[in-house]
C-alpha positions as CSV (number, residue, x, y, z in Angstrom):
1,X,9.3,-8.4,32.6
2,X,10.7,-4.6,33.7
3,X,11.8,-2.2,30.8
4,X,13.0,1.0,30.4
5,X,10.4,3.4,29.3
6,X,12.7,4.1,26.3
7,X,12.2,0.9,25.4
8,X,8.8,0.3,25.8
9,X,8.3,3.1,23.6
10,X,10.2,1.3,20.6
11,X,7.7,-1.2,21.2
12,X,5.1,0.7,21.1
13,X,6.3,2.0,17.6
14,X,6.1,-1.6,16.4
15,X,2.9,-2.2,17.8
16,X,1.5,0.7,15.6
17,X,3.0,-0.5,12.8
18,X,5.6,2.6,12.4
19,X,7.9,2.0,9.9
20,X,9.2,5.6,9.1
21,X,10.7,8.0,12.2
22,X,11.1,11.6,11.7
23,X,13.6,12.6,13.9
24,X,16.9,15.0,15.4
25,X,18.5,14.2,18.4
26,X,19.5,16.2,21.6
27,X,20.1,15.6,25.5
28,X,17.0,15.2,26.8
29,X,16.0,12.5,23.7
30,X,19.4,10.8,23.8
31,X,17.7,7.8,25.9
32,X,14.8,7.2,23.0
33,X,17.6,7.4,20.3
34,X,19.7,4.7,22.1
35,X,17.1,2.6,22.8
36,X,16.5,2.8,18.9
37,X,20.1,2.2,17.7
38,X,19.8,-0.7,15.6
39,X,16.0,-1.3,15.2
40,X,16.3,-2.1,11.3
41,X,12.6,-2.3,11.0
42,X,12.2,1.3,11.8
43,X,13.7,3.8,8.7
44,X,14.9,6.6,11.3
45,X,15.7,10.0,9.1
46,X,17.6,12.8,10.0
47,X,16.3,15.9,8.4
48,X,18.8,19.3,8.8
49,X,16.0,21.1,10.4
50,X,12.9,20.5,13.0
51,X,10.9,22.4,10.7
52,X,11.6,20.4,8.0
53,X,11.5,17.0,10.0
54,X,7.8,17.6,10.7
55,X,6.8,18.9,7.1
56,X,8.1,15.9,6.0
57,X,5.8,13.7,8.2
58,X,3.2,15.6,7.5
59,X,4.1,15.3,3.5
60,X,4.3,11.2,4.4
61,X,0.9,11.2,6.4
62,X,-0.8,12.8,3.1
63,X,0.4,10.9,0.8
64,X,0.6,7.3,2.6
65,X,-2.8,7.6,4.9
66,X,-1.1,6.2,7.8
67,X,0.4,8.6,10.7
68,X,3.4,10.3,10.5
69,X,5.5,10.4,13.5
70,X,8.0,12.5,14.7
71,X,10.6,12.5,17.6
72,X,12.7,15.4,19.0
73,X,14.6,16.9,21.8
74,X,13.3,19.4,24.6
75,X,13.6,23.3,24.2
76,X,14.0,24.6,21.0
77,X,13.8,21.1,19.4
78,X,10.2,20.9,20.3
79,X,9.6,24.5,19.7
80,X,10.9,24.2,16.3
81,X,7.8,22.1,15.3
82,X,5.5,24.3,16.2
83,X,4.6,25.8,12.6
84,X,4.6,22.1,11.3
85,X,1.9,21.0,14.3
86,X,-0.3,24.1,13.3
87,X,-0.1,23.5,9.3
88,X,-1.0,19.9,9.9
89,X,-3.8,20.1,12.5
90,X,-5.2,23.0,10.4
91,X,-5.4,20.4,7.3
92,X,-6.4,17.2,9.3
93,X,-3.1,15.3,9.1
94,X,-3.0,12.4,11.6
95,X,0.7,13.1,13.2
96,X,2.1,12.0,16.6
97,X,5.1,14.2,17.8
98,X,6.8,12.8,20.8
99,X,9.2,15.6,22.3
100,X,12.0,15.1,24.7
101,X,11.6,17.3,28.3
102,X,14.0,17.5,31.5
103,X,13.3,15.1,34.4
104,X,10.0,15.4,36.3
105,X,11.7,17.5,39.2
106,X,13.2,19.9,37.2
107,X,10.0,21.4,35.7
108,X,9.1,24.3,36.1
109,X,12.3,25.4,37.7
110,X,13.7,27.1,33.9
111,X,15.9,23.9,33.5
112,X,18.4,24.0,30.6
113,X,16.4,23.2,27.4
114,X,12.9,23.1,29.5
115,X,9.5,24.6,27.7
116,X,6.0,24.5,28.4
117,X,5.6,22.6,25.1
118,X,2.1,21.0,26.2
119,X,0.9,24.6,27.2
120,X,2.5,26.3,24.1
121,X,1.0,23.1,21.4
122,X,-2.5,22.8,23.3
123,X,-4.1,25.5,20.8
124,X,-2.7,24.0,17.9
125,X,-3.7,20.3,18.0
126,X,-5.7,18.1,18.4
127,X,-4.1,16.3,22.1
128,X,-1.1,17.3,24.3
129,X,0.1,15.5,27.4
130,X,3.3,15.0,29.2
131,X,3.9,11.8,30.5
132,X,4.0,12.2,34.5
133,X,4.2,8.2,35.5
134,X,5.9,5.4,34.1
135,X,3.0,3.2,34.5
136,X,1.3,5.3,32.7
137,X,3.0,5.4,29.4
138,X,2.0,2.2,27.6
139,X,-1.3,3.7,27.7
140,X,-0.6,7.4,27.0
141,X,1.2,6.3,23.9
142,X,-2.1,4.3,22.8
143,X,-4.0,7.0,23.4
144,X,-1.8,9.6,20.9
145,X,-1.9,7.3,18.1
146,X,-5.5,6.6,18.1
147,X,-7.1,10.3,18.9
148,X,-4.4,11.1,15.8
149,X,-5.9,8.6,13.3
150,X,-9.7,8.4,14.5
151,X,-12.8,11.2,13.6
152,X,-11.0,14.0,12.5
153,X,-7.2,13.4,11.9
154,X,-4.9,15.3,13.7
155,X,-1.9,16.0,15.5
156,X,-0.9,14.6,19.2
157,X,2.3,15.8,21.1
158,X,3.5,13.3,23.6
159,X,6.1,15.4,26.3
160,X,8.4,12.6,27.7
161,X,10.3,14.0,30.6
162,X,13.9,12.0,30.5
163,X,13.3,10.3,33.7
164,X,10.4,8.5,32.5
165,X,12.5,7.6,29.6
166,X,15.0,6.0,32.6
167,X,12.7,4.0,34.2
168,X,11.8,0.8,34.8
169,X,8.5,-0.7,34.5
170,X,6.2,-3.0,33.0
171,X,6.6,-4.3,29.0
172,X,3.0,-4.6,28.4
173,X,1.5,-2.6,25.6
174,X,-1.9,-2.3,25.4
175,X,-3.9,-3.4,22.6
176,X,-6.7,-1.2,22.4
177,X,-8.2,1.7,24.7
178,X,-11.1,2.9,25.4
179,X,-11.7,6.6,26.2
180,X,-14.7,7.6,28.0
181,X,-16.8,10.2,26.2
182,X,-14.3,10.3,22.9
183,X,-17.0,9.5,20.1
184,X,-14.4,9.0,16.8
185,X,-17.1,8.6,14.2
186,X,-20.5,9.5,15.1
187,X,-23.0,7.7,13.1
188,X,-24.6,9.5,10.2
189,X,-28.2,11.0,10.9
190,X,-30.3,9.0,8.6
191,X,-33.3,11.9,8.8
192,X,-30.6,14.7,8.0
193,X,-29.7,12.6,5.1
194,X,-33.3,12.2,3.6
195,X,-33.8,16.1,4.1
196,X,-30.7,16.5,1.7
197,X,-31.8,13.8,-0.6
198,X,-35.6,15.6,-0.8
199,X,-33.6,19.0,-1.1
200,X,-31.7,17.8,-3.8
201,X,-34.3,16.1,-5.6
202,X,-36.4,19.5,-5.6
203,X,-33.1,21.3,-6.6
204,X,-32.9,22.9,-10.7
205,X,-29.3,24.3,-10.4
206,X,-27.7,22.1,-7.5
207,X,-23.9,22.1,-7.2
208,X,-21.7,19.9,-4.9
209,X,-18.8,22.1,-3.2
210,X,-16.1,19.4,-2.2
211,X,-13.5,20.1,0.1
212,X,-10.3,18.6,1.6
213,X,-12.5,16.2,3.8
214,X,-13.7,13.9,1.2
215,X,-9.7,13.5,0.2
216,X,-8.7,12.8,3.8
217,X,-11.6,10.4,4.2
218,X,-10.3,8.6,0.5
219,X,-13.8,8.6,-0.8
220,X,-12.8,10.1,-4.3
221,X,-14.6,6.9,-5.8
222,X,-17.7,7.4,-4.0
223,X,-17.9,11.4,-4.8
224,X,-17.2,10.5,-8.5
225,X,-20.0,8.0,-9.1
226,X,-22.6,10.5,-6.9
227,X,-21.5,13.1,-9.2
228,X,-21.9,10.6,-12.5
229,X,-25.3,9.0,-10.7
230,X,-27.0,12.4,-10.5
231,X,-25.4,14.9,-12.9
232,X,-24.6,17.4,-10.3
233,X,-21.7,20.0,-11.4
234,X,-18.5,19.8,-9.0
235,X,-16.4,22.6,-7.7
236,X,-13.5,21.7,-4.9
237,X,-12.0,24.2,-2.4
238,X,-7.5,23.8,-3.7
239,X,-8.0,21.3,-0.8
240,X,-10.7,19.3,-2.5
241,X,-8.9,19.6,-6.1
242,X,-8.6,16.0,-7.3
243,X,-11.4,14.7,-5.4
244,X,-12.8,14.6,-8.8
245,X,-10.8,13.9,-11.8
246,X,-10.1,17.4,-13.1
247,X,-10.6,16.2,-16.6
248,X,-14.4,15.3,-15.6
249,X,-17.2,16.9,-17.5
250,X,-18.6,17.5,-14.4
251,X,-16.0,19.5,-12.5
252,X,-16.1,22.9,-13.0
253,X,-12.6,24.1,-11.1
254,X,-11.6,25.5,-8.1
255,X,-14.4,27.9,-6.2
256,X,-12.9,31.6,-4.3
257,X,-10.5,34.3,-4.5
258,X,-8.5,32.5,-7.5
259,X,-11.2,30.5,-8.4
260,X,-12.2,29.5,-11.8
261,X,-15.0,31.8,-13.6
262,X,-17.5,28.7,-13.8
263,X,-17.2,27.5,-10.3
264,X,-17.5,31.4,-8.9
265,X,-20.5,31.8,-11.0
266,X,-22.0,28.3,-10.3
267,X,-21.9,28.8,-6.5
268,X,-23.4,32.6,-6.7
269,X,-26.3,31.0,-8.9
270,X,-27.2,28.1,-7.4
271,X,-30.3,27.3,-5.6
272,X,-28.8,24.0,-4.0
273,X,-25.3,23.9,-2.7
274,X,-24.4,20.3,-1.3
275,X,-20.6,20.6,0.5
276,X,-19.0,18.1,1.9
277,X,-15.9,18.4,4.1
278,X,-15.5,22.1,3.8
279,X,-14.7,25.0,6.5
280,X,-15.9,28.1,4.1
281,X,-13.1,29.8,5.5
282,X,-12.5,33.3,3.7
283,X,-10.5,32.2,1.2
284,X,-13.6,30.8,-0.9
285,X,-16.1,32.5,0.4
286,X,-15.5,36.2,-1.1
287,X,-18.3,38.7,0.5
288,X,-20.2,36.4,3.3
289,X,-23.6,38.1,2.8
290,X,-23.4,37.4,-0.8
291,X,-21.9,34.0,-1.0
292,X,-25.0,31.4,-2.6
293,X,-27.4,34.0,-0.9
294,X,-30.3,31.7,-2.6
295,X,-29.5,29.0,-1.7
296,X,-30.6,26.1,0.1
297,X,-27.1,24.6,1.7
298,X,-26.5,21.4,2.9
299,X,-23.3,20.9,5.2
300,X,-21.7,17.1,5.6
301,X,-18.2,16.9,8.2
302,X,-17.3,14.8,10.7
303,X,-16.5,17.4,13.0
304,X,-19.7,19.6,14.7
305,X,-17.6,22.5,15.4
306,X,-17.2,22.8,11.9
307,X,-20.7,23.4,10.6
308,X,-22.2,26.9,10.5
309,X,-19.2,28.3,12.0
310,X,-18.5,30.6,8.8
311,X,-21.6,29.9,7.0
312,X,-25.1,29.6,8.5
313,X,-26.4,26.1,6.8
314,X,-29.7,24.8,6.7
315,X,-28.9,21.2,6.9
316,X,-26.2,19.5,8.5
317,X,-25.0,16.3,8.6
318,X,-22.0,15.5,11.2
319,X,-20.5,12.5,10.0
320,X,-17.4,10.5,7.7
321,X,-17.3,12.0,4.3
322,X,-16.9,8.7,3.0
323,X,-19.6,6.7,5.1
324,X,-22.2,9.4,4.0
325,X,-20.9,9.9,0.7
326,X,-22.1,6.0,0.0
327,X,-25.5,6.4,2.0
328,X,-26.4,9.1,-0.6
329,X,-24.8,7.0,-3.4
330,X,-27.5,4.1,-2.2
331,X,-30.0,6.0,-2.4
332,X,-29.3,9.2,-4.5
333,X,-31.2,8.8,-8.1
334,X,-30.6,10.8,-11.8
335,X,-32.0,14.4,-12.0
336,X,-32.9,16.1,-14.3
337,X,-30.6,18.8,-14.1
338,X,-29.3,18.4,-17.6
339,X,-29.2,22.4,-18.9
340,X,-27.7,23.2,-15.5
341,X,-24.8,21.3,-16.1
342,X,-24.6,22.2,-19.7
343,X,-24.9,25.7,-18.7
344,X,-21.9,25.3,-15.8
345,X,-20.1,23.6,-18.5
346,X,-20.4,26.9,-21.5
347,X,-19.0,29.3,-18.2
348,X,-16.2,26.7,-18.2
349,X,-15.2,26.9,-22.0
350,X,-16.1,30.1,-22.5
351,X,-13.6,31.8,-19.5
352,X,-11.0,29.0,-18.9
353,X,-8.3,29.9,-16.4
354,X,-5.7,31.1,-19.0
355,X,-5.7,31.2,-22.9
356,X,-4.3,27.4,-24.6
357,X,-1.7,28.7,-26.0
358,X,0.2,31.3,-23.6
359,X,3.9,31.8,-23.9
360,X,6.4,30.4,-21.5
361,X,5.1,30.7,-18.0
362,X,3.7,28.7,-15.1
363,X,1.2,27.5,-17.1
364,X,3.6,25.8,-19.6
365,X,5.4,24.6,-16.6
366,X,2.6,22.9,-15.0
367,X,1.3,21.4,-18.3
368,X,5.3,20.1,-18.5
369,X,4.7,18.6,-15.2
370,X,1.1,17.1,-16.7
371,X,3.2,15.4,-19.5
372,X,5.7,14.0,-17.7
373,X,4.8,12.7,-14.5
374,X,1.3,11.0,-15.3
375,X,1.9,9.3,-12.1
376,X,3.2,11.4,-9.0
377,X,2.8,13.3,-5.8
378,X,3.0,17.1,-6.1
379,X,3.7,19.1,-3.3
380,X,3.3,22.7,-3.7
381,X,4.7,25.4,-1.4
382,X,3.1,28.2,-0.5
383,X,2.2,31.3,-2.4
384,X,1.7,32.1,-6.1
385,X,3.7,29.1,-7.5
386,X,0.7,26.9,-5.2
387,X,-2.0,28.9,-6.9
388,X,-1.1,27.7,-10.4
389,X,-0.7,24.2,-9.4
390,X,-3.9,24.2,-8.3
391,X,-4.8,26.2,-11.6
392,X,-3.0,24.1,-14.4
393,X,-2.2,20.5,-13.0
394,X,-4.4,17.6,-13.8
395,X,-5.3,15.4,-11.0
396,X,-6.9,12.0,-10.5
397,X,-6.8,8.7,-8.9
398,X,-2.8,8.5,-9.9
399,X,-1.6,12.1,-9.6
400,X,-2.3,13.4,-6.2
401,X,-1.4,17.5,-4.9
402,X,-0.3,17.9,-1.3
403,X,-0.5,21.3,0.3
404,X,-0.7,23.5,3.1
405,X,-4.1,24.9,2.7
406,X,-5.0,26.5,6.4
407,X,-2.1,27.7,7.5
408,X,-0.4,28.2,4.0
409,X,3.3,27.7,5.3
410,X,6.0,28.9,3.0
411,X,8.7,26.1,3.6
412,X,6.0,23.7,3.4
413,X,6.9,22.0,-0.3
414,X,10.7,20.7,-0.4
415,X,10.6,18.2,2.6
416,X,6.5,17.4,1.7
417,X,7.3,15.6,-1.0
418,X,11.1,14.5,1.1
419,X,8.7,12.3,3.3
420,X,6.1,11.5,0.2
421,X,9.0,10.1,-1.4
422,X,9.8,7.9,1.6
423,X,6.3,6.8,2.2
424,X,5.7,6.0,-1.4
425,X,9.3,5.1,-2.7
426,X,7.7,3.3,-5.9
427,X,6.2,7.1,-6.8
428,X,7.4,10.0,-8.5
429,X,7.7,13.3,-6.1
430,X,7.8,16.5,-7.2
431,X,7.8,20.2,-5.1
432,X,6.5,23.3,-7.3
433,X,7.8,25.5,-5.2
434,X,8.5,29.7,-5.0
435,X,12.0,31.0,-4.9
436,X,11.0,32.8,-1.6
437,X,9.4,29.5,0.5
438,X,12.2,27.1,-1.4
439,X,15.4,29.1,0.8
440,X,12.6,28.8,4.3
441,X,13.9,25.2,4.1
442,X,16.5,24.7,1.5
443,X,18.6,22.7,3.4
444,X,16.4,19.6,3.4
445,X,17.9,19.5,-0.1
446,X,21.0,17.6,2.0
447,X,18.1,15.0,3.5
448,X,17.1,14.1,0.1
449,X,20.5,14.2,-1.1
450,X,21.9,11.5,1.4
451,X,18.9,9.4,1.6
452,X,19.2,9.0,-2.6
453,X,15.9,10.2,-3.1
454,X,15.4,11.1,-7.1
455,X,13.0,14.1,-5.8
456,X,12.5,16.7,-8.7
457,X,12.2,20.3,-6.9
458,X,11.0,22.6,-9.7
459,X,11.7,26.8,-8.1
460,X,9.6,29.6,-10.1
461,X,11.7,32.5,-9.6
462,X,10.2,35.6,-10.1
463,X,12.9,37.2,-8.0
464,X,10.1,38.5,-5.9
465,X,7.4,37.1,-2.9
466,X,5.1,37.2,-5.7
467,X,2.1,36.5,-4.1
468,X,1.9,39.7,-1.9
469,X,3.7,41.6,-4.7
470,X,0.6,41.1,-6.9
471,X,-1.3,42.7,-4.0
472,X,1.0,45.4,-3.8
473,X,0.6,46.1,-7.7
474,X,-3.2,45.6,-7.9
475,X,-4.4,47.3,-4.6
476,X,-1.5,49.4,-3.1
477,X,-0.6,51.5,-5.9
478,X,2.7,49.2,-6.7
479,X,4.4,49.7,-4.0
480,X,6.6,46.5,-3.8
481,X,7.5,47.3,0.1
482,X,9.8,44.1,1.6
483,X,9.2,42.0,-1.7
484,X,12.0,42.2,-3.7
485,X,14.4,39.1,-3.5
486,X,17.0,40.8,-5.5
487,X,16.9,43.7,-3.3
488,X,20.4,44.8,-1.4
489,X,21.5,47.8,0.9
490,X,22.8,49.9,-2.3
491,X,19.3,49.8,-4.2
492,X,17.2,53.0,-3.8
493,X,14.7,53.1,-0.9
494,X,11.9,52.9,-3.4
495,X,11.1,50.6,-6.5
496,X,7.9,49.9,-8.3
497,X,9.5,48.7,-11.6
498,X,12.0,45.9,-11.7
499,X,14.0,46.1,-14.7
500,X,17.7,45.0,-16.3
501,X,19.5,46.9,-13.6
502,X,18.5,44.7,-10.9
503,X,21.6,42.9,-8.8
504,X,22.1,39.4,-9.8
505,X,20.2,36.8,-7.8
506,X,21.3,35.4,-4.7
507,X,21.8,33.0,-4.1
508,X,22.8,31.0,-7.3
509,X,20.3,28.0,-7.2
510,X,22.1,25.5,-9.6
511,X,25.5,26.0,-7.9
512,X,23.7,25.9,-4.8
513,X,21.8,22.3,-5.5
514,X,25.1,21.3,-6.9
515,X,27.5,21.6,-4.0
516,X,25.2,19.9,-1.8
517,X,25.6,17.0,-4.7
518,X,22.0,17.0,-6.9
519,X,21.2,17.7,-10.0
520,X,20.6,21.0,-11.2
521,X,19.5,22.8,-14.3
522,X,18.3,26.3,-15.3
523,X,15.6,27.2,-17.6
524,X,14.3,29.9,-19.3
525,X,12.5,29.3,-22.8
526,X,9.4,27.3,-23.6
527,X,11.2,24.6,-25.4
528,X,13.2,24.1,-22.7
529,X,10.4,22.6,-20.2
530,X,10.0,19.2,-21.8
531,X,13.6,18.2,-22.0
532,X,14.5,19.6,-18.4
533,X,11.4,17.5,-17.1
534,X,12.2,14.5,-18.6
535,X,15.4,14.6,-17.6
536,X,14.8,15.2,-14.4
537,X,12.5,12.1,-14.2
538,X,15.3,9.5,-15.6
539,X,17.7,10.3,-12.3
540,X,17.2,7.4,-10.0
541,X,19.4,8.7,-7.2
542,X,19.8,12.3,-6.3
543,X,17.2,14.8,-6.6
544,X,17.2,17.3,-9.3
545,X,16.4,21.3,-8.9
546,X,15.0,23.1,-12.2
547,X,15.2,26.8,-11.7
548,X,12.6,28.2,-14.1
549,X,12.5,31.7,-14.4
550,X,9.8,33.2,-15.5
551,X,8.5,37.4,-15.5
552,X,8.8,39.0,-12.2
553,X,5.3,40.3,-12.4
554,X,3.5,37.3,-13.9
555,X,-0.2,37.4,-11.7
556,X,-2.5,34.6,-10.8
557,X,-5.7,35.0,-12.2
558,X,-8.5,35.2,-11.8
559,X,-8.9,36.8,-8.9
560,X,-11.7,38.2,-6.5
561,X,-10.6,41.9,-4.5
562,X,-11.1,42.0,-0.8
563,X,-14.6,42.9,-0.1
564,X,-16.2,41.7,-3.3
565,X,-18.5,39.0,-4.3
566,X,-17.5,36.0,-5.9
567,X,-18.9,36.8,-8.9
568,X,-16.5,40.2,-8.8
569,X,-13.4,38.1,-10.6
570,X,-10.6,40.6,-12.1
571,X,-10.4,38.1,-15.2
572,X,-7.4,40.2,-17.0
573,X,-4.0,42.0,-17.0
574,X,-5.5,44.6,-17.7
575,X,-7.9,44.5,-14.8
576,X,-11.3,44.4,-16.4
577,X,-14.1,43.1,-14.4
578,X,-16.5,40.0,-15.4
């Protein structure tokens, strides 16, 4: 039986067991949208923005597992994923973006609405391919959802000129592919493991670095029990946070820049460092030439490319996080590492990240959240607001934190936890987001709004960019150039002191939320957290904005200066080194 290749592709959605379509219209998509109209078993959404149609995929891939999928038109639709393919190859989210192109004889000829988009997406995923024959599509569109899903996720683009949409050709859809030379998961090398076993065994202060890889591969059980088997001390990259219940014994906090004093000073110390499903980018590493300079590191990831890139390792093990994970597990015994761990666990207590009892502030906020939602999905934007999420929240098995952790895409957090909400409808969703990165894609406040989804969208305004602000106020002398949120035309040309005579903010964030029909409250005091929370949480049908404000100069720490050595933290307002 002949088909269009419009409808062939519906198929193929059902074949992959898509049950969620991101996706905006336009002229050269118009044949894949008809070919959809009425196809109750797939949920099509209409997000106000490209941009924040792929976040939210990407926010649904994370917190589902499955593959988020996204359809748009040619030109500018396509183009307008292009931060949202980069944040979620960068992090290993398994998307498939189909994009609408002219007909096969119009391109390269600057057609209305014609890009390159293979050419311009090929650096920044994982596969790109534009469908040239009709025949060929059944098995292009195979191809795209397994490369996305198998070894290390990541995102496909699939380029469907509009005359391949058109025409007519076979219904057959294949049920599995084979791709010559395409290895998914290489098995793990059994003599790499028993090096790292014998390393580990001869080990006195070994430390397992975690990274987002062991989330992505769900083997949080497995790294839990290796941690409780042997008595090894955890640190996570922000990626990794929650691969280990927080609350563990064990787990010592985040490691880098903002890491905690105990995991900074574990890692420098350590003659053992086990990491699993880690890059080392800069961002933990501090000063390469003195980042665990004695120690013996061993390097798990299912991706090759990834190991001794940033780090030079001693032994590395390319496979699954979680397949290797339960090898060591077999075979991985007690150790006698007891005062190591005891000693890991004093830093810990003695230099938490902030004092218990500090006065209204993110960390109140974030302990609010703790309270309240014992069982959500957190999406954090970008920027200091994602810093103390990854600071103050307590995460385990029920509470998970999405985030943009390569890229670090301010926009990110709104429609993240739009499409967690939709992947996980029985959940609680929450966005910690900036005031800054909450107006990049504010208008996704209308998706959630129509499609009645209760999201709670908590804004820390600071009235500033806060994260680069701090920089400017610890290392540029404050000079708070390009900052300012508050800042208008009339205001002097230069400001390092933002006081009472400020303009008022703009815009007004309750109204805001309110005339696009959610819920909105502000707040301001300590006492005020709980109730707006709570709340917050009893709305079943509209989302709900809390605007906390809190000090325009409030600073994440700890926090390592550029150059330094992780155990260089600024621990202090005051700037006092530890």
């Amino acid at each position: 039986m002949e088909i269009t290749g419009a409808a062939l592709f519906v198929k193929a959605l059902r074949a992959e067991g898509v049950e969620t379509l991101f996706a905006y219209p336009g002229g050269q998509a118009i044949d894949l949208f008809d070919a959809l109209y009425g196809a109750r078993d797939i949920n099509l959404i209409l997000p106000r923005h490209e941009q924040g149609l792929i976040h939210a995929a990407d926010g649904y891939a994370r917190a589902t597992g499955r593959a988020g999928v996204c359809l748009v038109t040619s030109g500018p639709g396509a183009t307008n994923l292009v931060t949202g393919i980069a944040t979620a190859n960068y992090d290993s989210v398994p998307l498939v973006c189909f994009t609408g192109q002219v007909p096969t004889g119009l391109i390269g000829n600057d057609a209305f609405q014609e890009v390159d988009m293979v050419g311009i997406a090929r650096s920044i995923c994982k596969y790109a391919v534009t469908v040239r024959r009709r025949e060929d599509l059944g098995a292009i569109i195979k191809k795209a959802f397994y490369i996305a899903r198998t070894g290390k996720p990541g995102v496909v683009v699939v380029d469907l000129p509009k005359d391949i949409q058109q025409a007519m050709g076979d219904d057959e859809y294949p049920a599995r592919i084979a791709l010559r030379g395409y290895r998914a998961e290489p098995p793990v090398h059994m003599g790499q493991v028993k090096k790292a076993l014998s390393s580990l065994a001869q080990a006195k202060r070994p430390v397992f670095l975690i990274g987002g890889g062991v989330r992505i591969a769900r083997a949080e059980g497995e790294l839990t029990a290796l941690a409780e088997k042997t008595g090894v001390p955890v640190v996570t990259t922000i990626m990794g946070r929650g691969a280990i219940p927080t609350g563990h014994p064990l787990y010592a906090g985040n490691l880098g820049i903002h890491g905690s004093h105990a995991a900074n000073r574990a890692v420098t110390g350590c003659d053992l460092l086990f990491s699993i499903g880690v890059r080392f980018n800069d961002r933990i590493t501090g000063k390469i030439g003195s980042f665990a300079k004695d120690a013996v590191i061993v390097h798990v990831d299912i991706d090759p490319a990834s190991i001794s890139r940033n780090v030079a390792v001693d032994i590395p093990i390319v496979g699954d996080a979680k397949k290797t994970l339960c090898l060591l597990l077999e075979k991985a015994g007690p150790l006698p590492v007891g005062d190591w761990a005891a000693q890991v666990a004093e830093w810990k207590a003695q230099r938490p990240i902030a004092p218990a009892n500090s006065a209204f502030g993110p960390q109140r906020i974030m302990e609010g959240i703790n309270e309240v939602f014992p069982d959500a999905v957190i999406a954090a934007d970008v920027g200091q607001n994602q810093l103390w999420a990854t600071q103050y929240l307590e995460l385990n098995e029920n509470r998970r934190l999405l985030l943009s952790g390569g890229l670090g895409t301010m926009g990110y957090g709104l429609p993240a936890a739009i499409g967690a909400k939709l992947g996980e409808p029985g959940r609680e969703s929450v966005a910690i987001v900036g005031d800054g990165g909450f107006q990049m894609n504010m208008q996704e406040l209308v998706t959630a709004v129509v499609y009645e989804l209760p999201v709670v969208i908590c804004i820390l305004n600071n009235g500033f960019l806060g994260n680069v602000r701090q920089w400017q106020q610890m290392f540029y002398g404050r000079r708070y150039s390009g900052t300012c949120m508050r800042r208008r035309k009339s205001c002097p040309p230069e400001c390092d002191a933002p006081g009472l005579n400020c303009p008022p903010y703009v815009p007004d964030f309750v109204r805001l939320a309110e005339s696009c029909g959610a819920k909105a409250c502000r707040v301001a005091r300590a006492e005020e957290v709980l109730p707006a929370l709570r709340a917050a949480k009893e709305e079943r049908r509209v989302p709900t904005v809390i605007e906390f404000l809190i000090g325009p100069e409030e600073n994440v720490l700890p926090i390592v200066p550029p150059g330094l050595p992780l155990d260089q933290m600024i621990d202090g307002e005051e700037g006092e080194n530890v």
